[in-house]
KEGU-175869 format. One record per atom (N, C-alpha, C): residue number from 0; residue in three letters; atom name; x negated, y negated, z. Coordinates in nm, 2 decimals, padded with zeros to 4 digits, m for minus. Atoms other than C-alpha are relative to their C-alpha. Layout:
BEGIN
{pt NUM ALA CA {X Y Z}}
...
//
This chain:
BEGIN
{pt 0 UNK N {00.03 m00.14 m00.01}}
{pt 0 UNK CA {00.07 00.52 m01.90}}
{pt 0 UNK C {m00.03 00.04 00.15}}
{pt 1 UNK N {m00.01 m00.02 m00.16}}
{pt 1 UNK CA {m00.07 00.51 m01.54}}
{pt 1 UNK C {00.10 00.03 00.09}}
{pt 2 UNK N {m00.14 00.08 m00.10}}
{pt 2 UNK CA {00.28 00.35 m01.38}}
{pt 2 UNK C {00.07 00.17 m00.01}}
{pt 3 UNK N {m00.10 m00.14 00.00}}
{pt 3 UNK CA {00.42 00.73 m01.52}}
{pt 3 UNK C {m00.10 00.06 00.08}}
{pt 4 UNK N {00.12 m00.13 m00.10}}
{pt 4 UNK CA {00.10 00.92 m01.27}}
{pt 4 UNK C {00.08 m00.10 00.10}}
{pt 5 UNK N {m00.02 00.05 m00.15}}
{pt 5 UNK CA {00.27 00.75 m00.97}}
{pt 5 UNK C {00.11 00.10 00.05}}
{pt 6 UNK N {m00.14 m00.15 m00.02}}
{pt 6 UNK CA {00.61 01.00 m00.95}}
{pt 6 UNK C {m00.10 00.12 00.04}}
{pt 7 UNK N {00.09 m00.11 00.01}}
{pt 7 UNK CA {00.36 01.27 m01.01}}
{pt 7 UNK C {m00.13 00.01 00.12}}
{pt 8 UNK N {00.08 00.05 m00.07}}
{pt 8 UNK CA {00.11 01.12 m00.79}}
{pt 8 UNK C {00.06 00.04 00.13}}
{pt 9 UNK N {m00.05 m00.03 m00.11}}
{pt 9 UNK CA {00.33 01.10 m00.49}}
{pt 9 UNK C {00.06 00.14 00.02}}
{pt 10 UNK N {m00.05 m00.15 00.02}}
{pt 10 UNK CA {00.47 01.43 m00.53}}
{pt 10 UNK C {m00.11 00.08 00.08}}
{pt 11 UNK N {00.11 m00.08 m00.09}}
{pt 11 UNK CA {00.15 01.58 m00.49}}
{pt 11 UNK C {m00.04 m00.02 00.12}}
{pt 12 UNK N {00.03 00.01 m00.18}}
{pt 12 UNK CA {00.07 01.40 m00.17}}
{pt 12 UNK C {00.09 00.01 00.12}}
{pt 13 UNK N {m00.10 m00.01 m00.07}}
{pt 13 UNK CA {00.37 01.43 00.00}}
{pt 13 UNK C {00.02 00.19 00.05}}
{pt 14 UNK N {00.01 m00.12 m00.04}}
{pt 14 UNK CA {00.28 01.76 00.19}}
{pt 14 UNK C {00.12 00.07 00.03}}
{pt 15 UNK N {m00.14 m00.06 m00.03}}
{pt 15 UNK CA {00.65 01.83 00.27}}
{pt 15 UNK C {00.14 m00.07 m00.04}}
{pt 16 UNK N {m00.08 00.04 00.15}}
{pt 16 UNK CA {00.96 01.79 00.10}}
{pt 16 UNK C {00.08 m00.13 00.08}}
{pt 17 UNK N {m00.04 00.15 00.02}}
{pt 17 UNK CA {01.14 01.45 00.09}}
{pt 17 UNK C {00.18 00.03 00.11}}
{pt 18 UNK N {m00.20 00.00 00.01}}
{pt 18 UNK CA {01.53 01.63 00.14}}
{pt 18 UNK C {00.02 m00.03 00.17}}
{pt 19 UNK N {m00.07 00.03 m00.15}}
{pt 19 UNK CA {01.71 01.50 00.45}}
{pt 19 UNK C {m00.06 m00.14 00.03}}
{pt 20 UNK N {00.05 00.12 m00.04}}
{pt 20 UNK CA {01.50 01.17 00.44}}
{pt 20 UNK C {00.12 m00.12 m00.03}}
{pt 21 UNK N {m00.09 00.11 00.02}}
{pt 21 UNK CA {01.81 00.89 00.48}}
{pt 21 UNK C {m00.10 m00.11 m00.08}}
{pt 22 UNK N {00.08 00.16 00.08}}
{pt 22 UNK CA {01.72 00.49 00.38}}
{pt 22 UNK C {m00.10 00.00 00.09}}
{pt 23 UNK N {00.12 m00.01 m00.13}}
{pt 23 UNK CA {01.48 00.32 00.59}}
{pt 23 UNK C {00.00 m00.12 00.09}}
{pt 24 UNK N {m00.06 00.08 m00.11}}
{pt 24 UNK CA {01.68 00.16 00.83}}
{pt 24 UNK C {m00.09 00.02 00.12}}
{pt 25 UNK N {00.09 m00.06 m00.15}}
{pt 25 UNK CA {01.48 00.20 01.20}}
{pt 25 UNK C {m00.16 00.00 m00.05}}
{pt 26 UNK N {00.13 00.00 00.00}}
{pt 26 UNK CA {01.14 00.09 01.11}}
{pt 26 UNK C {m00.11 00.01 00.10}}
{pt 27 UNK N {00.10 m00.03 m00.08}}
{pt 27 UNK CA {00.84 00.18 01.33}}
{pt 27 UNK C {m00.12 m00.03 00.00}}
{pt 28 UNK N {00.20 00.05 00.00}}
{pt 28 UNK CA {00.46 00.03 01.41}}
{pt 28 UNK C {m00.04 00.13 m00.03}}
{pt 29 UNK N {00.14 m00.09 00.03}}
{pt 29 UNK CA {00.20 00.24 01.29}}
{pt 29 UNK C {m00.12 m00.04 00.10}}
{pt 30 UNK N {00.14 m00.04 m00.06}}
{pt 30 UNK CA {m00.14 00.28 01.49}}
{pt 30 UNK C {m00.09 00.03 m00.08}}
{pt 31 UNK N {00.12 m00.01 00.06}}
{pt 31 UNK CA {m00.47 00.26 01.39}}
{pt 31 UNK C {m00.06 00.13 00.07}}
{pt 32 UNK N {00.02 m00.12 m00.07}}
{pt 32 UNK CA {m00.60 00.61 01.41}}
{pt 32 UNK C {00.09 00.12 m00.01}}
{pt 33 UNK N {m00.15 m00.15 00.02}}
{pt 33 UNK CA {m00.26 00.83 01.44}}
{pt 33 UNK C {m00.04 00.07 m00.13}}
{pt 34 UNK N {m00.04 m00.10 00.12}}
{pt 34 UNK CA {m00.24 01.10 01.19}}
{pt 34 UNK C {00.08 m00.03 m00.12}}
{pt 35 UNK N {m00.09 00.05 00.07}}
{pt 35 UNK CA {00.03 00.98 01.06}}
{pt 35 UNK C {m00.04 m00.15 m00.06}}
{pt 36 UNK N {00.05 00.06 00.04}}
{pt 36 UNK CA {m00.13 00.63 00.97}}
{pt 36 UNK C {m00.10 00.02 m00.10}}
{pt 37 UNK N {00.11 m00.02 00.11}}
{pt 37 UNK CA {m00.45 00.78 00.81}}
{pt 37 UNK C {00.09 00.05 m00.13}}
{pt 38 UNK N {m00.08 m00.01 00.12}}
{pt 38 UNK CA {m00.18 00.95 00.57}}
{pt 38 UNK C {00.06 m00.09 m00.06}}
{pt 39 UNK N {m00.05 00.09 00.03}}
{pt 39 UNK CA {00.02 00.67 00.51}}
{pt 39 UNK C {m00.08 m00.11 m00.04}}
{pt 40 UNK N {00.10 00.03 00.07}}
{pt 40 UNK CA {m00.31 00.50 00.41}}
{pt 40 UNK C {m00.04 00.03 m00.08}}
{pt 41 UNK N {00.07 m00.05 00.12}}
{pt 41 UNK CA {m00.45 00.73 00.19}}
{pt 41 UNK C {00.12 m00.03 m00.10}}
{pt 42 UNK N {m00.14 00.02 00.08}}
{pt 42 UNK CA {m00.07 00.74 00.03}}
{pt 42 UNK C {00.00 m00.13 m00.05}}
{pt 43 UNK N {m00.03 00.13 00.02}}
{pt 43 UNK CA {m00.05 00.38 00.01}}
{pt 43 UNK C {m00.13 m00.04 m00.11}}
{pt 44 UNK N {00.09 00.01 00.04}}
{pt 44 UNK CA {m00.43 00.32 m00.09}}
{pt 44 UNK C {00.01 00.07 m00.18}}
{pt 45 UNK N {00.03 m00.08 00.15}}
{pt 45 UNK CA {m00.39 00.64 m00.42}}
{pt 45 UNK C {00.11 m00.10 m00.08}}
{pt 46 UNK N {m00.15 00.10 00.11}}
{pt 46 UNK CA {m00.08 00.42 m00.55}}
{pt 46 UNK C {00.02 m00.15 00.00}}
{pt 47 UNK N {00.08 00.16 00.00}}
{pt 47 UNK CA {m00.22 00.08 m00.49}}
{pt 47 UNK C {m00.04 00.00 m00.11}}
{pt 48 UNK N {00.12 00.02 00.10}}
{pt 48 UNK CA {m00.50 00.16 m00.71}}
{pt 48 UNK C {00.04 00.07 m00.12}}
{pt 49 UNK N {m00.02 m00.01 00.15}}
{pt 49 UNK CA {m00.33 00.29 m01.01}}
{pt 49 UNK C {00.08 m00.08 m00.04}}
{pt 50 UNK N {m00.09 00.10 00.04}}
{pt 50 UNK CA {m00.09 00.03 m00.97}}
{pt 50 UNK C {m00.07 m00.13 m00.04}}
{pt 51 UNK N {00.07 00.14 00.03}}
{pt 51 UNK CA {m00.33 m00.27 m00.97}}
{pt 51 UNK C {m00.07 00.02 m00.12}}
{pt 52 UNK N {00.08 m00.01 00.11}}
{pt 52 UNK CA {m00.50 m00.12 m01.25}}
{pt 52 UNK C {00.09 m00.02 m00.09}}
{pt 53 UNK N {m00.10 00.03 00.13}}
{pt 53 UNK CA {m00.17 m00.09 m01.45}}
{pt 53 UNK C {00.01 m00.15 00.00}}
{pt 54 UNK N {m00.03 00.15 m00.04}}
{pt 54 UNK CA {m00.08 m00.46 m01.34}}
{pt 54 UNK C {m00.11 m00.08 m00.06}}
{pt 55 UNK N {00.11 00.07 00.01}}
{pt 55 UNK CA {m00.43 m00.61 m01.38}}
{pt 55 UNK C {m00.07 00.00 m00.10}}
{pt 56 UNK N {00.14 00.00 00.09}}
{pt 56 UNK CA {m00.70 m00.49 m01.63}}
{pt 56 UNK C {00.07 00.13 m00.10}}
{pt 57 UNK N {00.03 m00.11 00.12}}
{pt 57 UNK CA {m00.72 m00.34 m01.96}}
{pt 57 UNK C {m00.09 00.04 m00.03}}
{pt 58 UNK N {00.12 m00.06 m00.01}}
{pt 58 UNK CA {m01.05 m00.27 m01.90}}
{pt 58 UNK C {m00.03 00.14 00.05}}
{pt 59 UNK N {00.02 m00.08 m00.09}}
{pt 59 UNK CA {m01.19 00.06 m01.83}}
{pt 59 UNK C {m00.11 m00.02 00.12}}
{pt 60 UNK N {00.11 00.03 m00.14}}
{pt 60 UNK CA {m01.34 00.06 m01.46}}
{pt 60 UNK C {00.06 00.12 00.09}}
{pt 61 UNK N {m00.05 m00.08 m00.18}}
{pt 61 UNK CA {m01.22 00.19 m01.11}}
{pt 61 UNK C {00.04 m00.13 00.07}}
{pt 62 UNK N {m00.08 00.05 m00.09}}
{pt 62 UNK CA {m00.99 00.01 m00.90}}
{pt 62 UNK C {m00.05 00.05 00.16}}
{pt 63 UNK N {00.00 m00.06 m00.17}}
{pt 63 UNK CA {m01.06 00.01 m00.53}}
{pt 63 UNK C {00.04 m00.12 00.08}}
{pt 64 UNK N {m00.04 00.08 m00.14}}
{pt 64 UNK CA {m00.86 m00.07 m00.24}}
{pt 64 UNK C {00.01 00.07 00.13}}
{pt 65 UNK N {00.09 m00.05 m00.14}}
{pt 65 UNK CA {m00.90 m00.10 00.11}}
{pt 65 UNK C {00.18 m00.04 00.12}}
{pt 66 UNK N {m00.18 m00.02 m00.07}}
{pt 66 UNK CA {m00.49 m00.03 00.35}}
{pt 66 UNK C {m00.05 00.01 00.13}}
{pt 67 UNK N {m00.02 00.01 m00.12}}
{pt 67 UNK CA {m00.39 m00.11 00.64}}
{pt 67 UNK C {00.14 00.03 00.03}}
{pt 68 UNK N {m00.17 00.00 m00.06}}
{pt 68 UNK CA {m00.02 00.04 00.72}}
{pt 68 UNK C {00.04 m00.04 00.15}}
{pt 69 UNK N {m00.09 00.02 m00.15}}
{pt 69 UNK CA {00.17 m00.09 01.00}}
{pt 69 UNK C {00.09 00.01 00.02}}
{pt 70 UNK N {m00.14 m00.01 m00.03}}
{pt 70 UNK CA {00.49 00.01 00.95}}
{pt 70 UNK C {00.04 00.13 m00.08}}
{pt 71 UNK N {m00.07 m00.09 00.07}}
{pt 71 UNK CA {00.70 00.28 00.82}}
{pt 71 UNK C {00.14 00.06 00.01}}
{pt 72 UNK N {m00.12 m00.08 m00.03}}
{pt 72 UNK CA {01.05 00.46 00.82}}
{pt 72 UNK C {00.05 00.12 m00.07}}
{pt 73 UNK N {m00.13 00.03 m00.10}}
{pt 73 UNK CA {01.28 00.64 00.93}}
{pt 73 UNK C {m00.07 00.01 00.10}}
{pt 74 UNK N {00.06 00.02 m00.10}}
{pt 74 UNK CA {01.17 00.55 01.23}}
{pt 74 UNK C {00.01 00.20 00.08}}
{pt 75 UNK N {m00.04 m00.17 00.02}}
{pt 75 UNK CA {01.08 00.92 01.41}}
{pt 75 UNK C {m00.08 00.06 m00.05}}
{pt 76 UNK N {00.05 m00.11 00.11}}
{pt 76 UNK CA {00.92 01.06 01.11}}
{pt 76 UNK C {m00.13 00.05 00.08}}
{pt 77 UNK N {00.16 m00.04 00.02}}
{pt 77 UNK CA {00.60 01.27 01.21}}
{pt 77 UNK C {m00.07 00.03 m00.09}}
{pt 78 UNK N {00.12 m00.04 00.08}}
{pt 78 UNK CA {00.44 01.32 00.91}}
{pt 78 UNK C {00.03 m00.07 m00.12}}
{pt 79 UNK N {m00.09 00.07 00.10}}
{pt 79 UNK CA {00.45 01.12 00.57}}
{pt 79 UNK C {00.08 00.07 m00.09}}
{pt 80 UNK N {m00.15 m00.08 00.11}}
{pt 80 UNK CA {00.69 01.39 00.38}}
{pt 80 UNK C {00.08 m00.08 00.10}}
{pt 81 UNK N {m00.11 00.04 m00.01}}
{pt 81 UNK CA {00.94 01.26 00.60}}
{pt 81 UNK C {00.03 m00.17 m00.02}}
{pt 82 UNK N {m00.06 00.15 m00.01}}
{pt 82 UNK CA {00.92 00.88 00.52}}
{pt 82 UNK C {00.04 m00.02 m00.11}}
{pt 83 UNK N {m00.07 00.07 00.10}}
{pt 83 UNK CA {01.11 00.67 00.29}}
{pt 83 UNK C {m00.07 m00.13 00.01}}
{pt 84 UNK N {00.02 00.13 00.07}}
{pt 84 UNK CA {00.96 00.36 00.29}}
{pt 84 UNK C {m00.17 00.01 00.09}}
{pt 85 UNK N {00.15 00.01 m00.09}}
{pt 85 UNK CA {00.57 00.27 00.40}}
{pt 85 UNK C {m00.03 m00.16 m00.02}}
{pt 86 UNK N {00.02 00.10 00.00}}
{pt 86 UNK CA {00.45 m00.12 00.50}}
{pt 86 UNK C {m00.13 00.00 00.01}}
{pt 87 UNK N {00.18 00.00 m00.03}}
{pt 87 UNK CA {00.06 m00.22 00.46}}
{pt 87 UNK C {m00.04 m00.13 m00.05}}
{pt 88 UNK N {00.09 00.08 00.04}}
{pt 88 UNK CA {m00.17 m00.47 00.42}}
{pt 88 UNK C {m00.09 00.05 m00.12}}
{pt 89 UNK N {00.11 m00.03 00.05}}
{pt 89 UNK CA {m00.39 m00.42 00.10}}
{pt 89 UNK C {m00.07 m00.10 m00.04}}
{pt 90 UNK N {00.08 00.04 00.08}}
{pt 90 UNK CA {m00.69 m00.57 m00.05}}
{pt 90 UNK C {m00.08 00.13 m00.14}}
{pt 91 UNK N {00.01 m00.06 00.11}}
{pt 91 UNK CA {m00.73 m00.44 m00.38}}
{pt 91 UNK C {m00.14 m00.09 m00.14}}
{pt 92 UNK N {00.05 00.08 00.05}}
{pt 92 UNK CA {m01.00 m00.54 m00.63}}
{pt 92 UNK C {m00.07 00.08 m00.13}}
{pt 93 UNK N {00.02 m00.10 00.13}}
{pt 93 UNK CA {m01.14 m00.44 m01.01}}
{pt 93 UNK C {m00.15 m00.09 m00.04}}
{pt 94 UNK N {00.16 00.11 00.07}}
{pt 94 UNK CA {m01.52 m00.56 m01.17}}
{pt 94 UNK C {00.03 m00.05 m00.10}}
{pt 95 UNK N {m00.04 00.07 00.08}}
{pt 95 UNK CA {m01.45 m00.80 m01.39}}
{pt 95 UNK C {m00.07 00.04 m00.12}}
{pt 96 UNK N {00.12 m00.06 00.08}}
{pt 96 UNK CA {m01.69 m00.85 m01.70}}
{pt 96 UNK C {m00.15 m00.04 00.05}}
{pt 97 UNK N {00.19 00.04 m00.06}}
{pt 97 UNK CA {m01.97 m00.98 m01.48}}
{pt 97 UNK C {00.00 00.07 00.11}}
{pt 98 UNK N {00.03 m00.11 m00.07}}
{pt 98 UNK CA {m01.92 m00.68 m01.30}}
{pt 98 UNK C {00.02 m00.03 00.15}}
{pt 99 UNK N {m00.05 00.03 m00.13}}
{pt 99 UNK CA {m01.84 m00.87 m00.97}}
{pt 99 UNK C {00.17 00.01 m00.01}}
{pt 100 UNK N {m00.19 m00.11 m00.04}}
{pt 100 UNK CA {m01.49 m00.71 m00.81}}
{pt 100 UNK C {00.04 m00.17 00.04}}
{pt 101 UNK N {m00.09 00.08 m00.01}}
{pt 101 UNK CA {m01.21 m00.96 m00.82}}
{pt 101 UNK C {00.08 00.03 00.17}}
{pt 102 UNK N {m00.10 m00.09 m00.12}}
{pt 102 UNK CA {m01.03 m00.92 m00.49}}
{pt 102 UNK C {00.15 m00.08 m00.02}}
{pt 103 UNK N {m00.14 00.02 m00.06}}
{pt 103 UNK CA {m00.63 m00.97 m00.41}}
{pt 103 UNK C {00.03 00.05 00.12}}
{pt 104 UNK N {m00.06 m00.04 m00.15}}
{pt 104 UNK CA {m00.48 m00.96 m00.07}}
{pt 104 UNK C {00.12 m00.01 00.00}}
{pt 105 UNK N {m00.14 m00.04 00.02}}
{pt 105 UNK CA {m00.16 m00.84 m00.04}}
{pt 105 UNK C {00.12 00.09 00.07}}
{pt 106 UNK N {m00.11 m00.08 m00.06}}
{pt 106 UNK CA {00.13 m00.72 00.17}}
{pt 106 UNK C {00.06 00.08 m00.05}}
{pt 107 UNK N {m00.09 m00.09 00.04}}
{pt 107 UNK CA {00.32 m00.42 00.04}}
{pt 107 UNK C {00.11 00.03 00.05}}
{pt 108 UNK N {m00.08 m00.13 m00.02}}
{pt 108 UNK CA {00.64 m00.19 00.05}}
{pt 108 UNK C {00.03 00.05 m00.08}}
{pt 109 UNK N {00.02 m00.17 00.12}}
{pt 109 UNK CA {00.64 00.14 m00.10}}
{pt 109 UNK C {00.12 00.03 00.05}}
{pt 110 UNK N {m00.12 m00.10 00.00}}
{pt 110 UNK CA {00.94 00.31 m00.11}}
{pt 110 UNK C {00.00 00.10 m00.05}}
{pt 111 UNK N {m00.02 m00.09 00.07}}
{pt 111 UNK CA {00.94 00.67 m00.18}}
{pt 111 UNK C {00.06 00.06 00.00}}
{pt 112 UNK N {m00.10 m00.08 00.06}}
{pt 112 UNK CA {01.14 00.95 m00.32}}
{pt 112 UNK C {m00.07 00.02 m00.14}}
{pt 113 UNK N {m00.01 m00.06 00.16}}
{pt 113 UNK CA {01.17 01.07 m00.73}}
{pt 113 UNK C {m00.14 m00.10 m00.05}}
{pt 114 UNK N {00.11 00.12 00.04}}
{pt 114 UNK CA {01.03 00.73 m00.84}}
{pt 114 UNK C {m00.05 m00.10 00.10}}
{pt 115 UNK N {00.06 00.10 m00.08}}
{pt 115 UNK CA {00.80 00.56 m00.60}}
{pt 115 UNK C {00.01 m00.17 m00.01}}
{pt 116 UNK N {m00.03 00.14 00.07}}
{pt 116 UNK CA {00.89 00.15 m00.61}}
{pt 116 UNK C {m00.13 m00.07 00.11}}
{pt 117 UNK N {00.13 00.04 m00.12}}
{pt 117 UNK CA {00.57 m00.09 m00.48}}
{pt 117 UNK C {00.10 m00.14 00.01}}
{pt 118 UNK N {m00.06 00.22 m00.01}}
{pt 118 UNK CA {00.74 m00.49 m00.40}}
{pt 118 UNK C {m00.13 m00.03 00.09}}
{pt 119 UNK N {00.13 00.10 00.02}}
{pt 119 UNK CA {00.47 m00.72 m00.33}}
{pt 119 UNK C {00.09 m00.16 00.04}}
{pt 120 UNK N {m00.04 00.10 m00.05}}
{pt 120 UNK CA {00.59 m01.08 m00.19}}
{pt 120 UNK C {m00.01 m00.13 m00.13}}
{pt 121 UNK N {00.05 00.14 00.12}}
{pt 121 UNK CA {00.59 m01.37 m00.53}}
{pt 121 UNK C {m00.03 m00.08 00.09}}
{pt 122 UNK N {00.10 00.08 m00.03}}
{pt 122 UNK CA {00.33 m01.62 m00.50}}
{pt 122 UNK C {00.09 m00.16 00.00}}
{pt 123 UNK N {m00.04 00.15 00.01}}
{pt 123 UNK CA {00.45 m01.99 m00.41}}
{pt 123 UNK C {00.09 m00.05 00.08}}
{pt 124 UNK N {m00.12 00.02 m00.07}}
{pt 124 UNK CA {00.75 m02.10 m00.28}}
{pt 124 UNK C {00.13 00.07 00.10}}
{pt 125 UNK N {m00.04 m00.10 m00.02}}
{pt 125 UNK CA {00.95 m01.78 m00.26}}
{pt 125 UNK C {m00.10 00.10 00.11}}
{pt 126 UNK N {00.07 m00.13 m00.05}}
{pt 126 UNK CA {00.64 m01.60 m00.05}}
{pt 126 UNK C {00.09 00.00 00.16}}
{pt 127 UNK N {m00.07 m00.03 m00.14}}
{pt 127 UNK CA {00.79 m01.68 00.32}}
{pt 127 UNK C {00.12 00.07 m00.01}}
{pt 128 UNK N {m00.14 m00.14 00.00}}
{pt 128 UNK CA {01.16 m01.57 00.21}}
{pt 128 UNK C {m00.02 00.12 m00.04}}
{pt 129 UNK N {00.02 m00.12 00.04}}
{pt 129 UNK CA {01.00 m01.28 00.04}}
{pt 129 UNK C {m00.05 00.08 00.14}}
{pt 130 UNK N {00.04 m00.11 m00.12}}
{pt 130 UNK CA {00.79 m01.18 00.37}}
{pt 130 UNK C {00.15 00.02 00.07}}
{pt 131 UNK N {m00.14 m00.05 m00.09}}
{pt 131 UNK CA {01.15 m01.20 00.54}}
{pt 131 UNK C {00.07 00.09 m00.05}}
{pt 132 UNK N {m00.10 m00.08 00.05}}
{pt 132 UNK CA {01.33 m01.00 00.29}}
{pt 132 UNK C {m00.07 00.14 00.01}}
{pt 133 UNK N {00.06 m00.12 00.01}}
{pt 133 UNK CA {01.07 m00.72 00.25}}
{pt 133 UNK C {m00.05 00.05 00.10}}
{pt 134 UNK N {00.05 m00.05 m00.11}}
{pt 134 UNK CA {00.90 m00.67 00.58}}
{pt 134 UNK C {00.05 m00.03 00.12}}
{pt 135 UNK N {m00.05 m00.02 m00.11}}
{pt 135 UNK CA {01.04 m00.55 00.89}}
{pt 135 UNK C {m00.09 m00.13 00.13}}
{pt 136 UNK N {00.08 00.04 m00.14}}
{pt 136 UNK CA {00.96 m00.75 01.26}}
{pt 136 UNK C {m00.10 00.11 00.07}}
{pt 137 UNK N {00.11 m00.09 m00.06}}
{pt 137 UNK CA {00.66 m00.51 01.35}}
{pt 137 UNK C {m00.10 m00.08 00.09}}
{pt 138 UNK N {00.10 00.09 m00.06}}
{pt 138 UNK CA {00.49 m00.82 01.52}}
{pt 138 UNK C {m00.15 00.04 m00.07}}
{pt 139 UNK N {00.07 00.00 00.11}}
{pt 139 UNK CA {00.26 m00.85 01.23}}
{pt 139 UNK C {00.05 m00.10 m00.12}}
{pt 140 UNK N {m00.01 00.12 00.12}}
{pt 140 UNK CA {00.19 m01.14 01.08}}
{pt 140 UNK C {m00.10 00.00 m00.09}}
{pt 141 UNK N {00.09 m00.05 00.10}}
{pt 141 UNK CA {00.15 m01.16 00.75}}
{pt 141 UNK C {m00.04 m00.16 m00.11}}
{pt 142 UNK N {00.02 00.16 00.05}}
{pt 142 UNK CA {00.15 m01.55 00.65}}
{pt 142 UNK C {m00.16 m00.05 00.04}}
{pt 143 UNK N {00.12 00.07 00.01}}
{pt 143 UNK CA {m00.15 m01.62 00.82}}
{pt 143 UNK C {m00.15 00.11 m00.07}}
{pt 144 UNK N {00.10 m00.09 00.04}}
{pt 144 UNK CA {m00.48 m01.47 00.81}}
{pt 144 UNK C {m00.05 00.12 00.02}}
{pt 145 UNK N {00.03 m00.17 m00.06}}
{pt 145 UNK CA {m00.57 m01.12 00.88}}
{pt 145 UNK C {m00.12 00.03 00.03}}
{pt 146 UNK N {00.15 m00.01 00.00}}
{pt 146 UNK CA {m00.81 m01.06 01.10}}
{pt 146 UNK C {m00.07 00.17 m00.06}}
{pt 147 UNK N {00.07 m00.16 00.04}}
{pt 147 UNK CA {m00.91 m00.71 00.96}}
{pt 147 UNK C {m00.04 m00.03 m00.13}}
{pt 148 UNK N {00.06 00.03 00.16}}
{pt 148 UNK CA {m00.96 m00.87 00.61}}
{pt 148 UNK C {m00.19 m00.01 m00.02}}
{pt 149 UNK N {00.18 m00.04 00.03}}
{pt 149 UNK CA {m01.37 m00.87 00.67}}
{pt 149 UNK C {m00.03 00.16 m00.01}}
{pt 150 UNK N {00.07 m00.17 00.02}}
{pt 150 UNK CA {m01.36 m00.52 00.70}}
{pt 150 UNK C {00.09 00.07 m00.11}}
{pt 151 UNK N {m00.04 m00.01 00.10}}
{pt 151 UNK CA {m01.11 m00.47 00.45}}
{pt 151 UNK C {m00.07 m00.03 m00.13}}
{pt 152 UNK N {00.05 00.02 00.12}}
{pt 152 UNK CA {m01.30 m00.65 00.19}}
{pt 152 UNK C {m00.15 00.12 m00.03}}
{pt 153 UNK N {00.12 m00.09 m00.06}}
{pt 153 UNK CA {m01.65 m00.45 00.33}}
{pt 153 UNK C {00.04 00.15 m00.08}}
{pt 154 UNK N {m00.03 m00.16 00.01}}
{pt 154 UNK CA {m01.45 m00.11 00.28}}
{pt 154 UNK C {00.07 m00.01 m00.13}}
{pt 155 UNK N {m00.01 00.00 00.15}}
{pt 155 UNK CA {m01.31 m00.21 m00.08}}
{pt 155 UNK C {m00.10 00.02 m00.10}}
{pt 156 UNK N {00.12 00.03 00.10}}
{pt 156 UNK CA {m01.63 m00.35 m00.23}}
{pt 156 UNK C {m00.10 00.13 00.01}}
{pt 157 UNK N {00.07 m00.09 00.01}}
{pt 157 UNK CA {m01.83 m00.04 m00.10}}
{pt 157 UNK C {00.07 00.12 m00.06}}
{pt 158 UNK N {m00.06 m00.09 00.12}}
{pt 158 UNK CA {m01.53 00.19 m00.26}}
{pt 158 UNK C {m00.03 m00.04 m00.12}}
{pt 159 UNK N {00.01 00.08 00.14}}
{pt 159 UNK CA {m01.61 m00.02 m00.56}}
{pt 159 UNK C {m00.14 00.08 m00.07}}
{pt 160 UNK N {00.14 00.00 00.05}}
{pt 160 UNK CA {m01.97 00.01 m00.57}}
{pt 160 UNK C {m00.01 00.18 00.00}}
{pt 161 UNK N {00.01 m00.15 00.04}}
{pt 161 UNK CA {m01.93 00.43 m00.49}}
{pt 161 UNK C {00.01 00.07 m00.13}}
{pt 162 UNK N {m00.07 m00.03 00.15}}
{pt 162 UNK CA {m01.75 00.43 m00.81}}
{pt 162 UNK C {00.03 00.19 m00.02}}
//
C-alpha cells in the first residue's frame, strides 16, 4: 500500500514539471548546503522512509532516515523538477519491539519520473559490481566507511525519537 504513495509522493514534491528531463547521462557532485542538495535530500529522505517501511516492518511505527546526496542528473539541472535520477548516502532505521531503532546504511539511486524506481547495491559478493553499475565516479566512496555516518546516525535516531 505505501510503495503506491511514492508516484504520488514525488509528484507532490517535485515543484516543477518533469517534461524535457532526457536520461541521466552527465552526472554532477552535489554540495553540502546548495539548494539544490537540501531538496534532493528532503526528496530522497520522504521516499526512503516509506520505502524502508514497505521493505522492512509490519509494524506500525515511524521510519526515520538521515541523506546525504552527492550526485545527481542531468547534469545542469538547477532545481530538483529538473532531475531524473538522484545519488545518496542513507541511514535509515525503524524501533523494533524493544523499541531500540534498527539502523541500515545504504547507498541509493532514485530515478524519477511517473513511477519513481529506488536500487540499492545487494549484499555480498555482488555489492562492489553493484557500486560500479549503479553509481556514477563523483569521487565518493562508497565501499568504505563514511565519515558522516556519526552524524548521520545522531540525525536519524533524534528523527526517530521526535516521532
Amino acid at each position: 500500500m505505501l510503495r503506491a504513495l511514492l508516484p504520488m509522493l514525488c509528484a507532490a514534491l517535485l515543484s516543477t514539471t518533469l517534461a524535457g528531463c532526457g536520461d541521466d547521462d552527465g552526472a554532477m557532485p552535489l554540495r553540502r548546503g546548495e539548494a539544490l542538495t537540501v531538496d534532493a535530500d528532503r526528496l530522497v529522505r520522504q521516499l526512503m522512509e516509506i520505502d524502508f517501511k514497505d521493505r522492512t516492518s509490519t509494524e506500525p511505527g515511524r521510519v526515520a532516515c538521515s541523506v546525504r546526496a552527492f550526485g545527481a542528473a542531468p547534469e545542469g539541472a538547477s532545481n530538483v523538477g529538473q532531475l531524473t535520477t538522484i545519488w545518496a548516502k542513507t541511514v535509515c532505521g525503524a524501533p523494533g519491539p524493544d523499541g531500540m531503532l534498527s539502523l541500515s546504511m545504504v547507498p541509493v539511486k532514485i530515478t524519477l519520473g511517473d513511477r519513481p524506481e529506488l536500487f540499492v547495491p545487494q549484499d555480498g559478493a555482488s555489492y562492489t559490481s553493484d557500486l560500479e553499475k549503479l553509481f556514477p565516479d563523483l569521487g565518493v566512496d562508497l565501499a568504505g566507511e563514511w565519515p558522516e555516518f556519526p552524524d548521520m546516525r545522531a540525525e536519524a535516531e533524534a528523527r526517530a525519537a521526535a516521532g
